[in-house]
C-alpha positions in Angstrom: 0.0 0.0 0.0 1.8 3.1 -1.0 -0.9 5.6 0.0 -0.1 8.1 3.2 -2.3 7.6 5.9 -3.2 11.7 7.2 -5.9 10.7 9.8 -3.2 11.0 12.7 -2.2 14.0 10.9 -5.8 15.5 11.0 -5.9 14.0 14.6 -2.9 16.5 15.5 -3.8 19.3 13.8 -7.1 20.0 15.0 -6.0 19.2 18.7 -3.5 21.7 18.4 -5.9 24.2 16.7 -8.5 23.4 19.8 -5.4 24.3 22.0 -4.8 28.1 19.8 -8.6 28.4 20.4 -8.1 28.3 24.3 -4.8 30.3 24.6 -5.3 32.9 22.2 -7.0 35.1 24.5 -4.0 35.0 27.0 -1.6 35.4 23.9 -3.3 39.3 23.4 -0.7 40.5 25.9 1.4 37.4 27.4 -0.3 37.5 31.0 -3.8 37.6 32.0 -5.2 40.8 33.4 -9.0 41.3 33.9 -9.5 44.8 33.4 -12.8 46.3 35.2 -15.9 46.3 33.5 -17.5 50.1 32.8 -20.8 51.2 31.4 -19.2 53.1 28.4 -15.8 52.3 27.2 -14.3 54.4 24.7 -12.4 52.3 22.0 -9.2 53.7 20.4 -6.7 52.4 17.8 -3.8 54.5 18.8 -0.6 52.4 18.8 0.7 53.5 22.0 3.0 51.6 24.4 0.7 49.2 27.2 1.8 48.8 31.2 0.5 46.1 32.4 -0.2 45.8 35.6 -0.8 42.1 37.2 -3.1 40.7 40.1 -0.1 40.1 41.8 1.4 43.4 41.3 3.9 42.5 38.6 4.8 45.8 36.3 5.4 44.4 32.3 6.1 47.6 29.8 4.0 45.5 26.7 5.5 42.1 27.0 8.7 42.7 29.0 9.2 42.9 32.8 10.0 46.3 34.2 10.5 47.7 37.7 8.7 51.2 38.8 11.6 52.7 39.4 12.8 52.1 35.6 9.1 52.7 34.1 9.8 56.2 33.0 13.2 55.6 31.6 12.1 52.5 29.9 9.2 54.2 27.7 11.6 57.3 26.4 13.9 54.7 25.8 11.6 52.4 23.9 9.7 55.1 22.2 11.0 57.7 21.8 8.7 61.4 21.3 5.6 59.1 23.2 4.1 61.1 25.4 0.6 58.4 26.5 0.5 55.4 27.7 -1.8 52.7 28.1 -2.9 51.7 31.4 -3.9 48.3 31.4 -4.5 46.8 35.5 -6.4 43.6 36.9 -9.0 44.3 38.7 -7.4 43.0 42.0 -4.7 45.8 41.8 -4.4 47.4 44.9 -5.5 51.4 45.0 -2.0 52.2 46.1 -0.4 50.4 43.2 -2.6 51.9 40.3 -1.7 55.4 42.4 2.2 54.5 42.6 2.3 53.5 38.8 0.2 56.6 37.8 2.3 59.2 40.1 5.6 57.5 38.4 4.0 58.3 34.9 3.1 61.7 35.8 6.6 62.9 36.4 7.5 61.0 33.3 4.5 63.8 31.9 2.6 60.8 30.4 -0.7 61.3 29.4 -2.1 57.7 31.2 -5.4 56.1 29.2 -7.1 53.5 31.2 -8.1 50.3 29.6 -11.2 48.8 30.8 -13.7 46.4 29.2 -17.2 46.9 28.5 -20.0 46.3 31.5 -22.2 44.1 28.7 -19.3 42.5 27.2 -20.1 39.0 28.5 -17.0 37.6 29.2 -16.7 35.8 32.4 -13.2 34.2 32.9 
């Protein structure tokens, strides 16, 4: 029989498509952060840097780990003439976090957006 049998290749493509399907969301910007939910969320499509800020209070500057202290520095050094940012912050953030990161972009005169997801958006993760 010189025919190739592709049913085990079928069988490994579409488990490895079912595992893209699950991960992708988590794949938008490397670690999971559930912004809050608000009733109107203004949507935007300015390339702008993202900080990230984790449940566990972990600072990423888009997909790389930064500390506070080098925040500022990081961003002129990165992009260079930026003057936003993107706020994005789980939920679970403390207040004194959010406040820390947001005084530390201030004096870096960042204009700071907040990203949060809409109220009715229906996602429940």
């Amino acid at each position: 029989m010189a025919d190739i049998n592709v049913t085990p290749f079928v069988d490994v493509v579409l488990v490895l498509l079912i595992i893209f399907i699950i991960t992708a969301h988590v794949m938008d910007y490397g670690i999971e952060v559930q912004v809050p939910k608000t009733k109107t969320v203004a949507t935007s499509t300015k390339d702008l840097p993202v900080v990230l800020l984790g449940a566990k209070g972990d600072l990423y500057l888009n997909h790389d780990k930064v500390q506070l202290v080098d925040l500022v520095n990081t961003i002129h050094t990165r992009f260079p003439g930026q003057n936003s940012v993107y706020v994005r912050a789980d939920g679970q953030v403390t207040w004194e976090l959010l406040a820390q990161v947001g005084a530390k972009l201030g004096e870096g005169k960042f204009n700071i957006q907040l990203v949060t997801e809409p109220a009715n958006s229906g996602s429940h993760r």
